[in-house]
Backbone as CSV, one residue per row, in Angstrom:
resi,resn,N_x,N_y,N_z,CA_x,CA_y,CA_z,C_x,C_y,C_z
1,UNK,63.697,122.949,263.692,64.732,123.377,264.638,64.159,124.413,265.605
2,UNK,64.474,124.171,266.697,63.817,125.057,267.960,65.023,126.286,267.954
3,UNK,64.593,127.734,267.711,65.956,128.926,268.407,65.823,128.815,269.387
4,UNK,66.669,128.917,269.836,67.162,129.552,271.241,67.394,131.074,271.380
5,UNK,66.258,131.806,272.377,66.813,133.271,271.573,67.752,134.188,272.601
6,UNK,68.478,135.060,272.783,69.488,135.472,273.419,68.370,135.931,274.322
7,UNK,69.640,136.805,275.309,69.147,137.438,276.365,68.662,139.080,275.520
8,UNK,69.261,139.633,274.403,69.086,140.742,273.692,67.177,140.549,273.454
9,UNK,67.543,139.442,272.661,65.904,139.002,271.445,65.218,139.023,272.457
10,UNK,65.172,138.118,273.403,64.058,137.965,274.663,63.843,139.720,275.090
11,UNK,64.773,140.414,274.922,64.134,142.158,275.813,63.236,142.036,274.813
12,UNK,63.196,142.624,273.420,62.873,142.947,272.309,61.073,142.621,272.466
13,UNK,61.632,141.225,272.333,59.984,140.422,272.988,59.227,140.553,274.146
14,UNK,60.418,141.164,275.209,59.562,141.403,276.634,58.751,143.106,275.885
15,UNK,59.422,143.815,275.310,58.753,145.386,275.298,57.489,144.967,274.033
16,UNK,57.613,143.666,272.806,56.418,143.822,272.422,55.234,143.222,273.395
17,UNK,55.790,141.958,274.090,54.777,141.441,274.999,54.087,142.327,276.149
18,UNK,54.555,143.365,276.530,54.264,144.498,277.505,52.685,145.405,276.545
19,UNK,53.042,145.245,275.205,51.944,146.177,274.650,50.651,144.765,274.304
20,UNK,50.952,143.950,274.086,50.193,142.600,274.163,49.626,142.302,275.059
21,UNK,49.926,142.577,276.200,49.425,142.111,277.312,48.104,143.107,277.872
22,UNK,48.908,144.422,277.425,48.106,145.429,277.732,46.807,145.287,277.319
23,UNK,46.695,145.208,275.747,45.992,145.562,274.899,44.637,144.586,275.546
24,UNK,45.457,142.961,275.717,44.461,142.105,276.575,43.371,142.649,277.818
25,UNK,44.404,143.080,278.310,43.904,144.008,279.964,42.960,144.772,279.374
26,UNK,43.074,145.909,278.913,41.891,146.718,278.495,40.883,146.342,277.785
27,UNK,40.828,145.188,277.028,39.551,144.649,276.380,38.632,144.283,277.572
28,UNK,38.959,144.226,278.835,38.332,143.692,279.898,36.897,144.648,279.690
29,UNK,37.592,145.795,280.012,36.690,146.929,280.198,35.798,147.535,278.676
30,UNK,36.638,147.362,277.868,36.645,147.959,276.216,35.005,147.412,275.493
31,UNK,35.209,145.835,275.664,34.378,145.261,275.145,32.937,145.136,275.521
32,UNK,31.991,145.360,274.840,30.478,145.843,275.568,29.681,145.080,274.331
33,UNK,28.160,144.657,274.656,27.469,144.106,273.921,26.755,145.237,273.170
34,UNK,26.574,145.321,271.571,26.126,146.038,270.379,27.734,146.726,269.881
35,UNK,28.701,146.334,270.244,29.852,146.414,269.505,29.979,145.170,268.505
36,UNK,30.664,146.186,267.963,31.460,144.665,266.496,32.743,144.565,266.912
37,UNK,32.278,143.049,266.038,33.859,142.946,266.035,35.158,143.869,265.482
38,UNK,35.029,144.359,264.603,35.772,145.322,263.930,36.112,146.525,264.568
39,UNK,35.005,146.970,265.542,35.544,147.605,267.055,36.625,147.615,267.916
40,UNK,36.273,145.953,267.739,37.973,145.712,268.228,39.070,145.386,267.834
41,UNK,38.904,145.564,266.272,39.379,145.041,265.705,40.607,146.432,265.562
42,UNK,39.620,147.901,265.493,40.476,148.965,265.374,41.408,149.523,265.873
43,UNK,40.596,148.989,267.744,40.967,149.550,268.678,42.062,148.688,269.055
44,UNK,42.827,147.576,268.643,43.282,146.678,268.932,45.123,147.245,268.080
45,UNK,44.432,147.459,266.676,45.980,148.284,265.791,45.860,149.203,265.832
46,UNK,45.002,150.459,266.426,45.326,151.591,266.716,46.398,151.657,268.168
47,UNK,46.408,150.909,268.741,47.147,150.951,269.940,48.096,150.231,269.802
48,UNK,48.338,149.533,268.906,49.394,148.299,268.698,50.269,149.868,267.903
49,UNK,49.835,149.836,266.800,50.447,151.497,266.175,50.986,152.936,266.971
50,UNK,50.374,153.029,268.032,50.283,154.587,268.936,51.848,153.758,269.823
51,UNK,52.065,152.451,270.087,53.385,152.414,270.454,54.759,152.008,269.595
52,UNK,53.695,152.468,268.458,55.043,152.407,267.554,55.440,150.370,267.239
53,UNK,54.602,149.652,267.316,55.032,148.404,266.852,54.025,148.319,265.713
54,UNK,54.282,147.048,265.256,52.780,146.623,263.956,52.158,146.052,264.337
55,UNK,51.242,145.744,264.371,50.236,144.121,264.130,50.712,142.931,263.138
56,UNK,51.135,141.984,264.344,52.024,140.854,263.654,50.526,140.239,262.752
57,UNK,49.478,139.966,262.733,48.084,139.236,261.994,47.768,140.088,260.772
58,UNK,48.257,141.426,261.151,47.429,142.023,259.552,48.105,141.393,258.109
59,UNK,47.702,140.842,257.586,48.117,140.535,256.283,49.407,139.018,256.333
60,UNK,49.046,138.310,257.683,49.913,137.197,257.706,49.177,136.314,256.848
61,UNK,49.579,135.622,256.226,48.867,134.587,254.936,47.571,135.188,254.717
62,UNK,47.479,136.375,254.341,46.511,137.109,253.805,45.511,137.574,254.998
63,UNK,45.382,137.073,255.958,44.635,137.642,257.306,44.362,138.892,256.905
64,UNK,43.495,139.506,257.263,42.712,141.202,256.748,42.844,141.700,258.287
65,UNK,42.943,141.401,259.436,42.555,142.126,260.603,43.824,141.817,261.733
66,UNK,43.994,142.788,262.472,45.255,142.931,263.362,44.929,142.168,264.222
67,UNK,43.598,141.790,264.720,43.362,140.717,265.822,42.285,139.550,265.327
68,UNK,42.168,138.242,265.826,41.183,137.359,265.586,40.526,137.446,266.691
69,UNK,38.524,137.799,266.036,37.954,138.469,267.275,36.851,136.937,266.937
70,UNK,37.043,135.977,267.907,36.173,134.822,268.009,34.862,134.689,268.848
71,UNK,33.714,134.543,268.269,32.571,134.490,269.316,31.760,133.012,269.621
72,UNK,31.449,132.995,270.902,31.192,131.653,270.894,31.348,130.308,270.454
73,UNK,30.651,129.471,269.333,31.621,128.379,269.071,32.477,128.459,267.855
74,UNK,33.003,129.659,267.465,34.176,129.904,266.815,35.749,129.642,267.691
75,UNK,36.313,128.954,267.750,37.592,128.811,268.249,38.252,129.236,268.128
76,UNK,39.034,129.767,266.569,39.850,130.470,266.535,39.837,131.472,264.965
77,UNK,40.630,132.515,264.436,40.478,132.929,263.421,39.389,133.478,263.200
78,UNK,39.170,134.060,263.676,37.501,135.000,263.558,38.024,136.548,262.890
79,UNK,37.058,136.371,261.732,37.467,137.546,260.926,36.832,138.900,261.294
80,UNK,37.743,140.232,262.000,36.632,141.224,262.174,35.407,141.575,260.866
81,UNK,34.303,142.254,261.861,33.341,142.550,260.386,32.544,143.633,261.231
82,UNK,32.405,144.841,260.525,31.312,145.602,261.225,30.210,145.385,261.199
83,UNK,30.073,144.134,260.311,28.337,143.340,260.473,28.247,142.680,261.922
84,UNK,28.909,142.219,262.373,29.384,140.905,263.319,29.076,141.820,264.948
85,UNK,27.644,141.455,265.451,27.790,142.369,266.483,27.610,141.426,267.651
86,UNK,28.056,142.062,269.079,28.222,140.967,269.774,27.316,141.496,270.782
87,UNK,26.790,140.241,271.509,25.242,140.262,271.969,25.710,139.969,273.797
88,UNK,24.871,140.352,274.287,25.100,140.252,276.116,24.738,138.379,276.015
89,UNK,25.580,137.675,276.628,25.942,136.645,276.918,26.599,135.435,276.409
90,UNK,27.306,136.274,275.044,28.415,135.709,274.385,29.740,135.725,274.956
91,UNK,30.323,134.821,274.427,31.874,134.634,274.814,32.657,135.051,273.943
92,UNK,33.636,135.891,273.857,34.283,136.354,272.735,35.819,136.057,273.272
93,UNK,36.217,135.321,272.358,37.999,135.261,272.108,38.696,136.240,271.223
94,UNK,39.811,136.944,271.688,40.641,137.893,271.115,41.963,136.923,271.004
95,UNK,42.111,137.273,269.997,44.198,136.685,270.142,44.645,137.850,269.033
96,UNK,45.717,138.669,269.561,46.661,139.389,269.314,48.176,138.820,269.152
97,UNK,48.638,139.841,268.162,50.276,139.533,268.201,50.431,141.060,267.910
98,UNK,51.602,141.634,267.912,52.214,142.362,268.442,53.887,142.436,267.728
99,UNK,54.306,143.197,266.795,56.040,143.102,266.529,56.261,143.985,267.027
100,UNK,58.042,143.758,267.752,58.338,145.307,267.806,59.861,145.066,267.199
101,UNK,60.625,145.464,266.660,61.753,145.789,265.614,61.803,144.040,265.545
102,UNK,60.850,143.668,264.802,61.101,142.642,264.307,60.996,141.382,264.972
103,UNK,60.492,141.074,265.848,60.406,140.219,266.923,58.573,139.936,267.585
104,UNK,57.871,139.094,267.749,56.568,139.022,268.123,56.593,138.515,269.155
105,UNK,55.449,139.096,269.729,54.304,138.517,271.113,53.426,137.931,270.709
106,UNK,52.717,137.411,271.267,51.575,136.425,270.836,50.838,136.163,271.936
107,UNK,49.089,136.759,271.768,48.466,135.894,272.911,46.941,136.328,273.066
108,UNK,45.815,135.577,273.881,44.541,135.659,273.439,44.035,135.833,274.842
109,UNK,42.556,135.532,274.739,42.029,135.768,276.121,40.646,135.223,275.804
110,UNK,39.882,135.061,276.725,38.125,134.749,276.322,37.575,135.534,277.228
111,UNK,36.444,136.652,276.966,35.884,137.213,277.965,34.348,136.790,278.156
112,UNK,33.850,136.999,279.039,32.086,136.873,279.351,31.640,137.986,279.222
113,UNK,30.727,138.263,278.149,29.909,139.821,277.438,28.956,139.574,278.279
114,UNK,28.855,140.219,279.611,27.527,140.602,280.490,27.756,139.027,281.215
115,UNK,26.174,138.664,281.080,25.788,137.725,282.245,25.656,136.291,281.295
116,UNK,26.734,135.562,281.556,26.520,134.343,280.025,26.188,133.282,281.449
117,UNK,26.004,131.677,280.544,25.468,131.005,281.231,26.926,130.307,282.490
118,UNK,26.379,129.800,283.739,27.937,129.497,284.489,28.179,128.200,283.690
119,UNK,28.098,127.712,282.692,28.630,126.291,281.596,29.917,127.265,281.184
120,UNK,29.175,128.422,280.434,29.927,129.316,279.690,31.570,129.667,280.439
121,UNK,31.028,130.135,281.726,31.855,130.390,282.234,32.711,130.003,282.949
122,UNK,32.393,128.580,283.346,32.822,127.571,283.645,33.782,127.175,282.945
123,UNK,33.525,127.300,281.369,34.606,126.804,280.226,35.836,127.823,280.274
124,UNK,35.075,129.092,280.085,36.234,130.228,280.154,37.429,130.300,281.083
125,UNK,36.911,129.561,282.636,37.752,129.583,283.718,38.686,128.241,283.795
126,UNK,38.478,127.109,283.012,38.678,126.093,283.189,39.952,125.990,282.105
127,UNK,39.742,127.080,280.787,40.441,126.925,279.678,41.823,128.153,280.479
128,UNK,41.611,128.748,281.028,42.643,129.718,281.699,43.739,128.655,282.863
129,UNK,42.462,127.934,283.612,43.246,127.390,284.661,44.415,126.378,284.032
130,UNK,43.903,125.449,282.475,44.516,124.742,282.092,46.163,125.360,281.014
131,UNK,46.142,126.679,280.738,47.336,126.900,280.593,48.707,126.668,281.994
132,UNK,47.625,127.448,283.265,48.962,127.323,284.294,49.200,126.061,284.964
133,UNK,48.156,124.909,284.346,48.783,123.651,284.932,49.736,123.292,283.854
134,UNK,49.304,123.773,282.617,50.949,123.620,281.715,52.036,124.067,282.076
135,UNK,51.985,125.113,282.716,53.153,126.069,282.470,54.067,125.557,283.779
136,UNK,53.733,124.898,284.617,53.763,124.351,285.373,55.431,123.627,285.270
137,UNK,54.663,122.978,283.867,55.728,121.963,283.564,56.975,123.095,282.756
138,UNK,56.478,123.900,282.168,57.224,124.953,281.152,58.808,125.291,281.965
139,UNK,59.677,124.314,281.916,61.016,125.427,282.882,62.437,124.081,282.262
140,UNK,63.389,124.245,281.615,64.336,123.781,281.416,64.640,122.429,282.247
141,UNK,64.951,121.101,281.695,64.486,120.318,281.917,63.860,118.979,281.479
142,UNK,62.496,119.647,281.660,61.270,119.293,281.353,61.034,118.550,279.618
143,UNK,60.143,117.389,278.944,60.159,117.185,278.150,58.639,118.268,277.967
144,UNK,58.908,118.434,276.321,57.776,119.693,275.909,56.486,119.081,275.725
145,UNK,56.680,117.685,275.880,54.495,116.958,276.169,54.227,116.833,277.542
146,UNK,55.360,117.360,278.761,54.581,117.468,279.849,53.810,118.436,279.846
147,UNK,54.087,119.685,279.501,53.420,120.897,279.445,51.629,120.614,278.351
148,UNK,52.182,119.725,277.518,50.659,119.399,276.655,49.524,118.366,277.542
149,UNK,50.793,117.395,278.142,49.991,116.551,279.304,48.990,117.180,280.608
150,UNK,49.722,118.056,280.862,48.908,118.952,281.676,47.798,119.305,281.275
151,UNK,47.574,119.987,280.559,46.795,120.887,279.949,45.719,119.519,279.665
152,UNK,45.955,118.766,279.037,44.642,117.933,278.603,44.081,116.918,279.963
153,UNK,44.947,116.658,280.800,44.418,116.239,282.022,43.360,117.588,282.374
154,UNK,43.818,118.555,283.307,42.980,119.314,283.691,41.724,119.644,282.954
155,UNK,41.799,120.324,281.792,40.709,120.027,280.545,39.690,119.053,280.813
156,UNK,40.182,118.077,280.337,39.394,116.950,280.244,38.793,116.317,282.015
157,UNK,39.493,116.719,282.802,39.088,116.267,284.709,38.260,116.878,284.403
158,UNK,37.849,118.322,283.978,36.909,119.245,284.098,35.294,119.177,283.358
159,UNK,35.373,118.094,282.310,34.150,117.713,281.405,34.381,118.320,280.248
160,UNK,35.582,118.735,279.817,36.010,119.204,278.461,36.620,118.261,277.850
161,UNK,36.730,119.066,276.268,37.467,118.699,275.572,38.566,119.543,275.180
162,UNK,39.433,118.914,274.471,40.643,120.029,273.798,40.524,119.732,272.292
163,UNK,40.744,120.730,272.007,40.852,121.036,270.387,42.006,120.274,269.681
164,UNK,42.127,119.464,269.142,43.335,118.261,268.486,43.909,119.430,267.165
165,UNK,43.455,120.202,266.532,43.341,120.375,264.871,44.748,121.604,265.042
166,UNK,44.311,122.549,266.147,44.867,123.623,266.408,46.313,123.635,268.083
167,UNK,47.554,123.848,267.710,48.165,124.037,268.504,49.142,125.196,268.886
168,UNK,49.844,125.112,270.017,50.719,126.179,270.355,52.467,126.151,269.934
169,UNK,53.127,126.773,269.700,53.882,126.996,268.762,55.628,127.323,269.488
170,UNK,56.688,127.626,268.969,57.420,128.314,269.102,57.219,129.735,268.388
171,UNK,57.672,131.060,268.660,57.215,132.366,268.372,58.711,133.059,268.858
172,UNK,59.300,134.135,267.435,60.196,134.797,267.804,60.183,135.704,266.966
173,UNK,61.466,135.751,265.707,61.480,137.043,264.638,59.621,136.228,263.949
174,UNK,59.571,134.675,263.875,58.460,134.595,263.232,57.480,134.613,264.197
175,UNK,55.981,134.387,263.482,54.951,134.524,264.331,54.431,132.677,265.036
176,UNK,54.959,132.006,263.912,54.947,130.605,263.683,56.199,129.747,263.878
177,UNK,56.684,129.560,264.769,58.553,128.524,264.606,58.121,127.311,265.269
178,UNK,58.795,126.324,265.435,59.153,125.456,266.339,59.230,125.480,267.237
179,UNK,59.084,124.845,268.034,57.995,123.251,267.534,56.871,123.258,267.785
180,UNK,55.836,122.723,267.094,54.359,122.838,267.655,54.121,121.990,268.799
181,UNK,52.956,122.843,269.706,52.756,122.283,271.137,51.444,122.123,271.296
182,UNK,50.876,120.828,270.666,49.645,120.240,271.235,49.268,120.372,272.692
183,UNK,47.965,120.715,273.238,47.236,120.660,274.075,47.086,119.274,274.860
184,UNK,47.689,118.432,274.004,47.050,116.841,274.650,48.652,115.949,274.274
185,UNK,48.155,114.539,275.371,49.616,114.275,274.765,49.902,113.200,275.944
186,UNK,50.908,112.257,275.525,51.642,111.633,277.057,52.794,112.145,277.461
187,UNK,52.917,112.597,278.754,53.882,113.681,279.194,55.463,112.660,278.760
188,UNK,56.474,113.138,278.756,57.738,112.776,278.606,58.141,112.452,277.227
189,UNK,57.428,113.012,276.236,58.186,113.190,274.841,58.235,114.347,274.723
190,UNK,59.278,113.732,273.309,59.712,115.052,272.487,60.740,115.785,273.105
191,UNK,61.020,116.610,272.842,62.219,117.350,273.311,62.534,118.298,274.332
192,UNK,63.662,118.197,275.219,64.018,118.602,276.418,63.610,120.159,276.293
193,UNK,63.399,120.671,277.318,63.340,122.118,277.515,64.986,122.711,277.648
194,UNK,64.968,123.736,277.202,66.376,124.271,277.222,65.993,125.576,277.881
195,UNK,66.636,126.463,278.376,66.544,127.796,279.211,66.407,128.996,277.619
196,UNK,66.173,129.884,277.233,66.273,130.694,276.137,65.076,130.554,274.853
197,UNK,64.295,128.808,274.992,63.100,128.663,274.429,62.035,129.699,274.465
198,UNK,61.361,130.247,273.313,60.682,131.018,273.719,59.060,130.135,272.966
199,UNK,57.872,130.345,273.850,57.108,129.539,273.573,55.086,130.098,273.249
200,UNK,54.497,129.913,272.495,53.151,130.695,272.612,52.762,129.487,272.913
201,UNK,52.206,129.020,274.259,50.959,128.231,274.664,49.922,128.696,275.299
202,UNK,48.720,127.466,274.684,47.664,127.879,273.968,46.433,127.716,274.016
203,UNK,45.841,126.646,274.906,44.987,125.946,275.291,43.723,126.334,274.786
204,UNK,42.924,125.577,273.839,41.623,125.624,272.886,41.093,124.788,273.141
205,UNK,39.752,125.236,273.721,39.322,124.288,274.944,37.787,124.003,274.807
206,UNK,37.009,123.433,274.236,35.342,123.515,274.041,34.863,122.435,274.968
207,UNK,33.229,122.649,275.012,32.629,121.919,275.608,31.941,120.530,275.209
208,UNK,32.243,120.058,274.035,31.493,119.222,273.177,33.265,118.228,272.446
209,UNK,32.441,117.729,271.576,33.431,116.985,270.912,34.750,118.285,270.575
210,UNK,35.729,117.606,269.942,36.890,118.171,269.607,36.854,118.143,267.853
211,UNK,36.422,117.712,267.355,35.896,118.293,265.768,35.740,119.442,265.510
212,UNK,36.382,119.852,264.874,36.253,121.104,263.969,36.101,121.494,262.731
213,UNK,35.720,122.635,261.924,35.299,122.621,260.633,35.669,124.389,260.619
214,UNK,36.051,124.372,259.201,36.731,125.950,258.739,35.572,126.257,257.912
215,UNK,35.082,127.400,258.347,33.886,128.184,257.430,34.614,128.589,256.038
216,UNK,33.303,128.709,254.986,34.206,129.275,253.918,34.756,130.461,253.415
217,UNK,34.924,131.621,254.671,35.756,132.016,254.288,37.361,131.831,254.345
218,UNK,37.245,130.589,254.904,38.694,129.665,254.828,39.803,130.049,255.863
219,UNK,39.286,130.656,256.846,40.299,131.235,258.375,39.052,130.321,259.680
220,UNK,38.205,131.095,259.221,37.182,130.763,261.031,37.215,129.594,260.964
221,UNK,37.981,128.960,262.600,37.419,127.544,262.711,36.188,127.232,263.778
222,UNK,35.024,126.828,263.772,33.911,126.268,264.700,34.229,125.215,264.971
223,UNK,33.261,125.015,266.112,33.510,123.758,266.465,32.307,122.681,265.982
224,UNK,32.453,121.317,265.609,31.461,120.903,264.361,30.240,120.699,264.865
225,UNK,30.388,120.921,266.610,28.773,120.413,266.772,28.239,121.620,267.603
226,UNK,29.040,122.810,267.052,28.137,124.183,267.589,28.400,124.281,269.186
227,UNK,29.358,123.547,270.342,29.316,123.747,271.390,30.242,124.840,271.539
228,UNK,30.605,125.478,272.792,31.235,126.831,272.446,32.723,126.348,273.053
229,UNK,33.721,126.977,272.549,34.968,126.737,272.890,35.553,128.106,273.584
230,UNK,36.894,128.200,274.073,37.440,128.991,274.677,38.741,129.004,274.308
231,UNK,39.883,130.070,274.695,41.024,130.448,274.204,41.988,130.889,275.203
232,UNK,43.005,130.731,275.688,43.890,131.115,276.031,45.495,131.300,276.364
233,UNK,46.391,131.793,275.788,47.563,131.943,275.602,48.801,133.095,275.825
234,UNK,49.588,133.254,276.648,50.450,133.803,276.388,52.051,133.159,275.736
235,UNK,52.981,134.502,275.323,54.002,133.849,275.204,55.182,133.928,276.429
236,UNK,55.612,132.743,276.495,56.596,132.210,277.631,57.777,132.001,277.314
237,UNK,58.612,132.608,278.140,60.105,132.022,278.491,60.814,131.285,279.231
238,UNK,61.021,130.101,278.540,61.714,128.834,279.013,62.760,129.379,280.085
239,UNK,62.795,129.411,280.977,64.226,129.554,282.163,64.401,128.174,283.219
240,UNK,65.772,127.961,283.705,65.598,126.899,284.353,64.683,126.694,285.370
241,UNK,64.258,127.898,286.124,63.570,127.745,287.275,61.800,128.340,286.862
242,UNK,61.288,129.473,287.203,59.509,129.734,286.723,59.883,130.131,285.319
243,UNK,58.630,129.964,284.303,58.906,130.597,283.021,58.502,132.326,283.063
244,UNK,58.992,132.832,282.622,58.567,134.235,282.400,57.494,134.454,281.346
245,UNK,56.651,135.118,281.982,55.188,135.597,280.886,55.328,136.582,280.367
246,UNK,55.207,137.037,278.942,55.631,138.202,278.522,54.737,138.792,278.194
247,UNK,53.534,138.065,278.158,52.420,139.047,277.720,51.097,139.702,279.100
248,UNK,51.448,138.725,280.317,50.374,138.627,281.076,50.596,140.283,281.773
């Protein structure tokens, strides 16, 4: 069942998505090569904490870290580690969540550590551009695989692939609701957009096949043939006319 969340729940979510968004913004600058992950991992729930919300990831199905700090062909779920140091021309994915009285934000980013290769960055820009040809479709209306249709056209026009294993979600009091929103898809299924939907899309985007494989510590997913993938997501509000971004 998809909520519909009021005009109240949606503030709730606009003031955690405001510290979500932030937190994104400043990793711009934050993140430097001979840092760990766990760097950011601190700096990520120390600030999620200093405004008084939690870290929706610490301890969700056992998760140990307030953010998933992903490097290169890790896709998603990357466990901080102060072993884990990140090198000038890696790609690193962050995804954050964010509660505030009970209600979550949700959302990630991929940055370029120094001078990476333009493939690299190519992917990074290509996996960004392909959320706003989703979102495109994102507005009351609309069936919810146009928004996945998008996304895997552009993707794939571009010499990518999309990630099949991992998708984007509904997100409210939980971190996880209804309905899941594949990246790929033939536009005009599934279910109508309604105005009050609130939505985390998500676009997981690599350069190689779409296979994936979970390391054993049973969270990190790679991608199976080592090419590097990319990340990007905020959470959105379904309205009849543009969707509202709550985290950007």
């Amino acid at each position: 069942m998809i909520i519909i969340k009021s005009k109240q729940e949606i503030d709730l979510m606009r003031e955690s998505g405001k510290v979500t968004g932030y937190i994104l913004k400043t990793l711009e600058d934050f993140i430097k090569p001979g840092m760990s992950t766990m760097d950011i991992d601190r700096y990520v729930e120390e600030t999620i904490r200093k405004n008084k919300m939690i870290p929706s990831f610490k301890g969700y199905g056992g998760f140990p870290g307030s953010a998933c700090v992903s490097i290169n062909e890790e896709v998603v779920h990357g466990i901080p580690d102060k072993h884990r140091i990140i090198q000038e021309g890696d790609i690193v994915s962050v995804d954050v969540g964010s509660t505030y009285k009970g209600y979550v934000s949700d959302a990630a980013r991929t940055y370029a550590i120094g001078k990476v290769e333009p493939e690299a960055q190519r992917l990074i820009d290509v996996t960004r551009e392909s959320f706003f040809e989703g979102i495109k479709f994102a507005r009351a209306g609309n069936r919810l695989s146009d928004i996945s249709h998008a996304i895997q056209v552009h993707a794939e026009g571009a010499g990518f692939s999309v990630i099949r294993d991992f998708v984007g979600h509904g997100v409210g009091r939980d971190m996880h609701e209804d309905p899941q929103i594949p990246n790929y898809g033939k536009a005009g299924k599934g279910p109508r957009l309604v105005s009050g939907m609130v939505f985390a899309i998500e676009p997981m985007i690599c350069q190689g096949g779409y296979e994936v494989e979970t390391l054993l510590n049973d969270w990190t997913v790679v991608t199976a043939d080592g090419k590097l993938a990319a990340h990007y997501e905020n959470t959105v509000v379904i309205n009849d006319g543009e969707p509202e971004l709550l985290t950007l």
